[in-house]
C-alpha positions as CSV (number, residue, x, y, z in Angstrom):
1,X,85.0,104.5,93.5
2,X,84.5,106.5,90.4
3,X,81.1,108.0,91.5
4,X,82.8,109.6,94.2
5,X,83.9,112.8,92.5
6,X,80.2,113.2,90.4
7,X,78.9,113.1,93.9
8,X,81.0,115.8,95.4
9,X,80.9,117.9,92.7
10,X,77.4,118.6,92.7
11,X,77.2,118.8,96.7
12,X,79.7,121.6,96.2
13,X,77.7,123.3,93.4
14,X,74.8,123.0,95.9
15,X,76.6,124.6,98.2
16,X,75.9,121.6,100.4
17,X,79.6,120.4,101.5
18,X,80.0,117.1,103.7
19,X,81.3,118.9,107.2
20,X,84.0,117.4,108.4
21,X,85.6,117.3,112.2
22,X,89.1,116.0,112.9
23,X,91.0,115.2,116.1
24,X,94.1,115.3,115.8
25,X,97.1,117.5,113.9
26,X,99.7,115.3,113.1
27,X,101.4,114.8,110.1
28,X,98.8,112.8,108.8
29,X,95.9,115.2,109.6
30,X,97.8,117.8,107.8
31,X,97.6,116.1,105.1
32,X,94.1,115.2,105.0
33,X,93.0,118.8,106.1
34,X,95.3,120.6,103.1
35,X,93.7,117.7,100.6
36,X,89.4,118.5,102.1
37,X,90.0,122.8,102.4
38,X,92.3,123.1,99.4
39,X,92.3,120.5,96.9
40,X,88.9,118.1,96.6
41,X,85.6,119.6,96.4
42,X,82.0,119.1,98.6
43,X,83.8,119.1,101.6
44,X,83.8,121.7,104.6
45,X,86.5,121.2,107.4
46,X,84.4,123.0,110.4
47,X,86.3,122.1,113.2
48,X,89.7,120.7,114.9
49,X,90.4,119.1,117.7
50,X,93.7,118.7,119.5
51,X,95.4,118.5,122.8
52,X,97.4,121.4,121.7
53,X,95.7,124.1,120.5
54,X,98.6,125.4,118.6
55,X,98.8,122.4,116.6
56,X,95.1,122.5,115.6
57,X,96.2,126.2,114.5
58,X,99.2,125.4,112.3
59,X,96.7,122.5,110.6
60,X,94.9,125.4,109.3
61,X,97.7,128.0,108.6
62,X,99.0,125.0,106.5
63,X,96.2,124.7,104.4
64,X,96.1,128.3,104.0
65,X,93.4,128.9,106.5
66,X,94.3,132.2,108.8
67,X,91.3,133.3,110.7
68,X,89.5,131.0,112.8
69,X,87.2,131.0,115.8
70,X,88.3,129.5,119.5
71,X,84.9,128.4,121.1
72,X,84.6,127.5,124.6
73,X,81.3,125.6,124.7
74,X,79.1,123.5,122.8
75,X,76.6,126.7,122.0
76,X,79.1,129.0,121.0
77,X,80.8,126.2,118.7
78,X,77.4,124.4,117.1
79,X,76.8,128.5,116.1
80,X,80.4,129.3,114.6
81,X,80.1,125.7,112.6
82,X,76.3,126.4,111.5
83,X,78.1,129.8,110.1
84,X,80.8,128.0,108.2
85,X,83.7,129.3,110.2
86,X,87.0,127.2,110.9
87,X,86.8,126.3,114.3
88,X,89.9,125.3,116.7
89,X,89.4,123.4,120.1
90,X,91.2,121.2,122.5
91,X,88.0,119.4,123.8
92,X,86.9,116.7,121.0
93,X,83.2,116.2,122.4
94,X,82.6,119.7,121.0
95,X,83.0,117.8,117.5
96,X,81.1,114.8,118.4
97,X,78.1,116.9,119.5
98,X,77.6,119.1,117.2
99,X,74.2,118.2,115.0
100,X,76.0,120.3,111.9
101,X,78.7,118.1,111.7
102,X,78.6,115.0,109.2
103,X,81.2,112.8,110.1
104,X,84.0,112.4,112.4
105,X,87.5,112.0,111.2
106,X,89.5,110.5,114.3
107,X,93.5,110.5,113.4
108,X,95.4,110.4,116.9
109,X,96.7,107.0,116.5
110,X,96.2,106.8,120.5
111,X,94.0,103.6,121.7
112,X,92.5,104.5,124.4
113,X,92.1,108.4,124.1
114,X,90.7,107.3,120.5
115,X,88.7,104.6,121.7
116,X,86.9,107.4,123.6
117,X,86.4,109.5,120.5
118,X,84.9,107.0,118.5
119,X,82.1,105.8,121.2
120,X,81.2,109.5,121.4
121,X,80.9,110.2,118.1
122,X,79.3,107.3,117.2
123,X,76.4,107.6,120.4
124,X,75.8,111.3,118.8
125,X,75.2,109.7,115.2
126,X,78.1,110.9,113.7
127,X,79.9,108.7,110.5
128,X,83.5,107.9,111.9
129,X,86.8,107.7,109.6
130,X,89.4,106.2,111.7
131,X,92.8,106.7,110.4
132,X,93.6,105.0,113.5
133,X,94.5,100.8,112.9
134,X,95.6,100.8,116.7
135,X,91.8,101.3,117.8
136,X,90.5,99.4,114.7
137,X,92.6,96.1,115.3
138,X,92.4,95.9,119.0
139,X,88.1,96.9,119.6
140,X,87.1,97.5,115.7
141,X,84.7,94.4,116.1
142,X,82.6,96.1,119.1
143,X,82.4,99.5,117.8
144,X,81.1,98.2,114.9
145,X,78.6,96.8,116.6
146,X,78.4,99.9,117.9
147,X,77.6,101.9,114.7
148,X,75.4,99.6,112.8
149,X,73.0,100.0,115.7
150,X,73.2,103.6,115.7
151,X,73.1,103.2,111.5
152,X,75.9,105.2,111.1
153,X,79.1,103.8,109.2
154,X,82.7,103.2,110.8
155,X,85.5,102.8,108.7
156,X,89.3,103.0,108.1
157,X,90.6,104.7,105.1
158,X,91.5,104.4,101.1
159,X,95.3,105.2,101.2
160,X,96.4,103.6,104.0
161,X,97.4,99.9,102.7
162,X,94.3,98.3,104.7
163,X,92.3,100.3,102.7
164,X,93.7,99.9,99.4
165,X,94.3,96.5,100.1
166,X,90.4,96.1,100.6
167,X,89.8,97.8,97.5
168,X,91.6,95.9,95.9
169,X,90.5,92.8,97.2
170,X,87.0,93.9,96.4
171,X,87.9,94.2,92.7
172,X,89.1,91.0,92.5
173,X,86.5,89.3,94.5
174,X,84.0,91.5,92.0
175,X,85.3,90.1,88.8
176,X,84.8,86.1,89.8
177,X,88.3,85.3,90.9
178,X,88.5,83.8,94.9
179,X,91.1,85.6,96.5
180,X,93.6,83.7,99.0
181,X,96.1,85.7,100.2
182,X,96.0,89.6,100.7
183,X,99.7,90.7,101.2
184,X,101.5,94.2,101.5
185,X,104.8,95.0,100.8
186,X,107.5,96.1,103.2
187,X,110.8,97.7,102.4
188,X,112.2,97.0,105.8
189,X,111.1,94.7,109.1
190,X,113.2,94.8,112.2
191,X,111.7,93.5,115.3
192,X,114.2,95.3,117.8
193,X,114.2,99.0,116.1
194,X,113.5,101.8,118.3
195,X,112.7,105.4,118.5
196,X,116.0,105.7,119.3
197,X,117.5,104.1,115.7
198,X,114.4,105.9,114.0
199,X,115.0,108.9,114.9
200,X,116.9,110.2,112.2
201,X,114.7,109.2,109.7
202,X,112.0,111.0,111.4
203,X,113.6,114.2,111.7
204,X,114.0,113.8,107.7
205,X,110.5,113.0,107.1
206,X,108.8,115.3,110.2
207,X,107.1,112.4,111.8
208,X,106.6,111.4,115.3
209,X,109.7,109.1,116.0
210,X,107.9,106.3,117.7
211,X,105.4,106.2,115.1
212,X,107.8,105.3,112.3
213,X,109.3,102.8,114.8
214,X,105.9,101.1,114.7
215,X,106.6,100.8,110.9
216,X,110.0,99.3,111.1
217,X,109.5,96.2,114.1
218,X,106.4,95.3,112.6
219,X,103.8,96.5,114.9
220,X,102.0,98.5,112.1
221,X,102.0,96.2,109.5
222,X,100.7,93.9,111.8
223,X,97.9,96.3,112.9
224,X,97.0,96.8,109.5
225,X,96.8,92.6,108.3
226,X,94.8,92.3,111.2
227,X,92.5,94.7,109.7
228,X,91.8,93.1,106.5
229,X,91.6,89.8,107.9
230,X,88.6,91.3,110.4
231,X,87.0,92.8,106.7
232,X,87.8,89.6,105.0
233,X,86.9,86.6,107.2
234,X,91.1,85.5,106.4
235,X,93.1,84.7,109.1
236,X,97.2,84.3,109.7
237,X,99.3,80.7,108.9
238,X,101.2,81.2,112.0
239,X,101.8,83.8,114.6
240,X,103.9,86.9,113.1
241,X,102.7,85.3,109.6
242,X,105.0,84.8,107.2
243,X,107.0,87.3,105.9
244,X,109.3,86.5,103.2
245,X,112.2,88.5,102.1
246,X,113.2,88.4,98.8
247,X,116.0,90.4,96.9
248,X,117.1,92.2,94.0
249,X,113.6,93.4,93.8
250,X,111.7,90.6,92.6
251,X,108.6,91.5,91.1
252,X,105.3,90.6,93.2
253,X,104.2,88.4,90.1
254,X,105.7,85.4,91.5
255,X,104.9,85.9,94.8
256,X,102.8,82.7,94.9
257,X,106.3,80.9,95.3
258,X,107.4,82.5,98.4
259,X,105.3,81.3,100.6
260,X,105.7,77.3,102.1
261,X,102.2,76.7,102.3
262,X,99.7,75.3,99.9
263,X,97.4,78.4,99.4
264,X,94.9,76.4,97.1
265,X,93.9,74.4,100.2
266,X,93.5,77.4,102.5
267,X,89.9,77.4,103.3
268,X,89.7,81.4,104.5
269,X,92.8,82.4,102.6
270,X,95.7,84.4,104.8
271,X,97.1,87.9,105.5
272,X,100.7,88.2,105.4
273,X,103.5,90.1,104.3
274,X,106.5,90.1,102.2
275,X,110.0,92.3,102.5
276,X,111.7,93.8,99.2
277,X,109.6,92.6,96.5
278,X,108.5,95.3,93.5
279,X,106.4,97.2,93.5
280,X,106.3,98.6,96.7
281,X,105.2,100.5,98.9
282,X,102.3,98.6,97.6
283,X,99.8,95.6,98.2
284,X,98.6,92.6,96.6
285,X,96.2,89.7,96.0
286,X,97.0,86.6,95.1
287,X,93.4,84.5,93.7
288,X,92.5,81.4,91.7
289,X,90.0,80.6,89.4
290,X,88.3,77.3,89.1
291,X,86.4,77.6,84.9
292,X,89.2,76.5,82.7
293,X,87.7,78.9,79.9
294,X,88.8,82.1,82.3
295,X,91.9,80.9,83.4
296,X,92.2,80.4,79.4
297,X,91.3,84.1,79.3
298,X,93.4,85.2,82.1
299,X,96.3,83.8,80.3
300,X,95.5,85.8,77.3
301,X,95.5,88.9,79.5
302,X,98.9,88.3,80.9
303,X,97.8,87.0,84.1
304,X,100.2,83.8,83.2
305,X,99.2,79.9,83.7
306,X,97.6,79.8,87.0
307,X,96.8,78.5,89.6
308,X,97.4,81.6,90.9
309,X,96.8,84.8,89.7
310,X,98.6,88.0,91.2
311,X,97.1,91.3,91.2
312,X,98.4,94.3,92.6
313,X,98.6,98.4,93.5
314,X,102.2,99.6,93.1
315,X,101.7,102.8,95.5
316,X,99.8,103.9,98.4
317,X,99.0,107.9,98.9
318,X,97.9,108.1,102.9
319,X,96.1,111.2,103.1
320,X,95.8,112.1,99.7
321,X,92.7,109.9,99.3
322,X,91.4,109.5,103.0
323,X,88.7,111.8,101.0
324,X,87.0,109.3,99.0
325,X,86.8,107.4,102.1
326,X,84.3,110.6,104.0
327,X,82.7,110.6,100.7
328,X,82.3,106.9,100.8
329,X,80.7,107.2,103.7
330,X,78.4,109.8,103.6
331,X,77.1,109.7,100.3
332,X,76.9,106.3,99.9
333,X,77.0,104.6,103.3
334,X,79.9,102.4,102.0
335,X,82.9,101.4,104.4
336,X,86.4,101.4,102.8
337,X,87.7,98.6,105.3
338,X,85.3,98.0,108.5
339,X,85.5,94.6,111.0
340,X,82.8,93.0,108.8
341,X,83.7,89.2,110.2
342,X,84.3,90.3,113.4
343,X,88.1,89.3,115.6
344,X,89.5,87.1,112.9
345,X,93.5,88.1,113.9
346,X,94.9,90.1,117.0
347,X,98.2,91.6,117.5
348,X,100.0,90.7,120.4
349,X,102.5,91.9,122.5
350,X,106.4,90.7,122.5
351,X,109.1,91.4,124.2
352,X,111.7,93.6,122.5
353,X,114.1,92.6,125.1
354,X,114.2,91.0,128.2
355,X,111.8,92.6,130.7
356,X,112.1,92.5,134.5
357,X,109.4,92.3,136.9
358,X,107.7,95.4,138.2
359,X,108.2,97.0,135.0
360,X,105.5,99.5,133.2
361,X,105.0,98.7,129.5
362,X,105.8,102.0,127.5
363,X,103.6,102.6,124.7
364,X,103.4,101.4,120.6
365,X,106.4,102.3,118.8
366,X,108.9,102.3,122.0
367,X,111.4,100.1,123.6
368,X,109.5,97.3,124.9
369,X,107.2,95.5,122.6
370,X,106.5,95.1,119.4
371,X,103.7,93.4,117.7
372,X,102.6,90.2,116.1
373,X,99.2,89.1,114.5
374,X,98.2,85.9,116.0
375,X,94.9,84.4,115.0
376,X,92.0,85.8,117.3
377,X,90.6,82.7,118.4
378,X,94.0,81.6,119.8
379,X,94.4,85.2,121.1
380,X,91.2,84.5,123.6
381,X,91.9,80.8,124.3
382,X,95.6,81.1,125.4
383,X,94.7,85.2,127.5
384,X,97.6,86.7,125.1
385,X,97.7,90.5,125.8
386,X,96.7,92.9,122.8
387,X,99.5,94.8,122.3
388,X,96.7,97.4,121.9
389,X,96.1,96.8,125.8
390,X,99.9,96.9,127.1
391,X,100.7,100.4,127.4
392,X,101.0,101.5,131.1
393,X,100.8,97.8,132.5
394,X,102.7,96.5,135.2
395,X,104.6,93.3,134.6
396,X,104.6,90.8,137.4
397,X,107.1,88.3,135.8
398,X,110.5,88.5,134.3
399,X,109.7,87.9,130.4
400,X,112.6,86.4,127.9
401,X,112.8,88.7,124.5
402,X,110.8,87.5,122.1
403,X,108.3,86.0,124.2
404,X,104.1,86.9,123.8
405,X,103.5,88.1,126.8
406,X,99.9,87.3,128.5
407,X,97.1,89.2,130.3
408,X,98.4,87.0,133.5
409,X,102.0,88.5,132.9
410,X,100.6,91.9,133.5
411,X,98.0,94.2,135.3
412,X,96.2,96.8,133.4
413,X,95.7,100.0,134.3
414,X,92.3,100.8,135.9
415,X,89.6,102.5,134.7
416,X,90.2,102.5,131.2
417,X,87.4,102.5,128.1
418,X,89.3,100.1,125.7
419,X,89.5,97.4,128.6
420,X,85.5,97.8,128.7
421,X,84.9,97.6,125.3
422,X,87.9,94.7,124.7
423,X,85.5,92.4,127.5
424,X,82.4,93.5,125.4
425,X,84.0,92.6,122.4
426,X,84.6,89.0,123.8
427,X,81.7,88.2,125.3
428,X,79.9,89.0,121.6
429,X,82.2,87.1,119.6
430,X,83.8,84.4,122.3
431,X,80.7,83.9,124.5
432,X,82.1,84.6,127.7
433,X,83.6,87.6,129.6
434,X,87.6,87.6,130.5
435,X,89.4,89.8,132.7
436,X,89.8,92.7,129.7
């Protein structure tokens, strides 16, 4: 991680910048674009894509950026990049296309419309950062496959937890101690929120409403253990994993006593979760170490008595370091988080509240569902629906709240990429084709 800003430094005195394309001008791709035109060196931000032009168009004003070019084709646009002007576009194929570009950096949070993005890029050998754990949980494992046959790398990001959580892990792993659980701390987890009871705190914050829903029932976080269990080979203890609460903000040192499981005896190790420990918004490892003359030593350093040791990052800074991860994997061909052990845990879909037949599932972050990691193999025997799959299908059953809802439940929309690449995805890893 350290090399990282050597590199950059002398591509930038090269005049040799990594050129960048994003789709997508949220909040979040704000953020990355004020951090790669304004603030971190070696980087050139040549183009944006977004359904909206005008929101491609503020990204830029926001970082300072005031004249920019509007191309209409792939021509006109490979030229105005080749140039080093700031390009603005609605079609994202223009980006994916274009042989000056280095790497795509996909931030839509949609599955299916990203899903699309990725498979584009990735057949035109571009690098692809996904800031985008929807995609990444529910067909990560396929598009992998994907890239390392095209050589190119996919990853998700340094500064989202997944990524900092792998990091981390990696550290841990590196110094000789066996990591068992990989956890992140939550403030708050509420299965029946809404964008509704989140919309206040969205307004504060300018973010998408149903998006911070997706933080507060549990759907994110879930999206996001998933992830490090598919870059880990860990999987979850039980469905919705654990999940501990714990109060007046008990420090994450002793978090090896909150969960009711023997993690010594836990042959992959687990992903979970725990609620109102310090410090968060942070993650954590929890590892062992079997040579009695280290654990000596990691006693000396403060790491107490053992068996398990706790190690930890007290913060993490979203798009204020989704730069290391383009650097990452650029320069160095490095994923910060990728599927590595394939569909290890899934996130399901349950019901937020009783659901009637005929029904249409509305989308992540809404009224209906929420989400639950569930351990991948059981995902595939028992035909539970990826809750990465549910938007837009029609329920044929009345379903009680609570309930996991299965691909029999439902019918999914036609015609749709993710359902293609979800039936690759289990035919590689399960041996067999299902109806997704």
């Amino acid at each position: 991680m350290i090399i990282v800003d050597t590199a950059l430094e002398k591509r930038a005195a090269a005049g040799n910048p990594i050129v960048v394309g994003i789709v997508g001008a949220g909040a979040m791709a704000r953020g990355v674009a004020l951090q790669l035109i304004k603030y971190c060196k070696g980087f050139q931000l040549a183009g944006v894509s977004n359904r909206h032009i005008t929101g491609a168009e503020r990204l830029y004003r926001e970082a300072g950026v005031n004249e920019f070019s509007h191309p209409q084709n792939q021509s006109v646009f490979d030229s105005c990049v080749k140039q080093g002007r700031y390009c603005v576009v609605e079609d994202p194929t223009l980006l994916c296309r274009c042989p000056h570009i280095d790497v795509i950096v996909e931030i839509t949070g949609a599955v299916e419309f990203g899903a699309q993005v990725v498979v584009d890029a990735i057949n035109h050998d571009k690098h692809v950062v996904m800031m985008n754990a929807e995609v990444d949980s529910t067909v990560g494992p396929i598009l992998k496959t994907y890239a390392d046959q095209q050589g190119v790398v996919l990853t998700n990001v340094d500064g989202d937890q997944p990524g900092v959580l792998m990091n981390l892990y990696r550290f841990v792993r590196g110094i000789g101690v066996k990591p068992v659980l990989c956890g992140n701390i939550k403030g708050l987890q509420d299965p029946y929120r809404t964008p509704a009871t989140q919309q206040s705190f969205a307004d504060r914050w300018k973010q998408n409403a149903a998006m911070v829903t997706s933080f507060a029932d549990g759907t994110k976080i879930s999206f996001e253990q998933a992830l490090v269990a598919n870059a880990t080979g860990m999987r979850v203890a039980q469905r919705g994993m654990f999940g501990p609460t714990v109060t007046n903000g008990e420090h994450i040192d002793n978090a090896g006593q909150w969960y009711p499981i023997d993690l010594l005896s836990e042959q992959t190790g687990i992903v979970d979760y725990v609620v109102g420990a310090t410090p968060g918004p942070g993650v954590f490892v929890l590892g062992t170490h079997s040579d009695p003359a280290q654990q000596h030593f990691l006693e000396l350093y403060k790491l107490g008595t053992g068996p398990l040791y706790s190690f930890y990052t007290p913060y993490h800074l979203c798009h204020f370091e989704v730069h290391n991860t383009i650097a990452r994997a650029v320069l160095f061909k490095d994923a910060a988080i990728a599927p590595d052990f394939g569909p290890c845990v899934d996130v399901v879909a349950t019901a937020k509240r009783d659901l009637k037949a005929g029904e249409t599932l509305d989308g992540i972050g809404h009224y209906m569902t929420y989400g639950q990691c569930e351990n991948a193999d059981v995902v595939f025997n028992e035909q539970l629906l990826p809750i990465g799959l549910a938007e837009g299908a029609v329920i044929h059953q009345d379903i009680a709240k609570d309930s996991t809802l299965t691909l029999n439940d439902v019918t999914l929309p036609a015609g749709r990429l993710v359902d293609q690449l979800r039936s690759e995805q289990n035919k590689r890893f399960f041996n067999k084709a299902t109806n997704t």
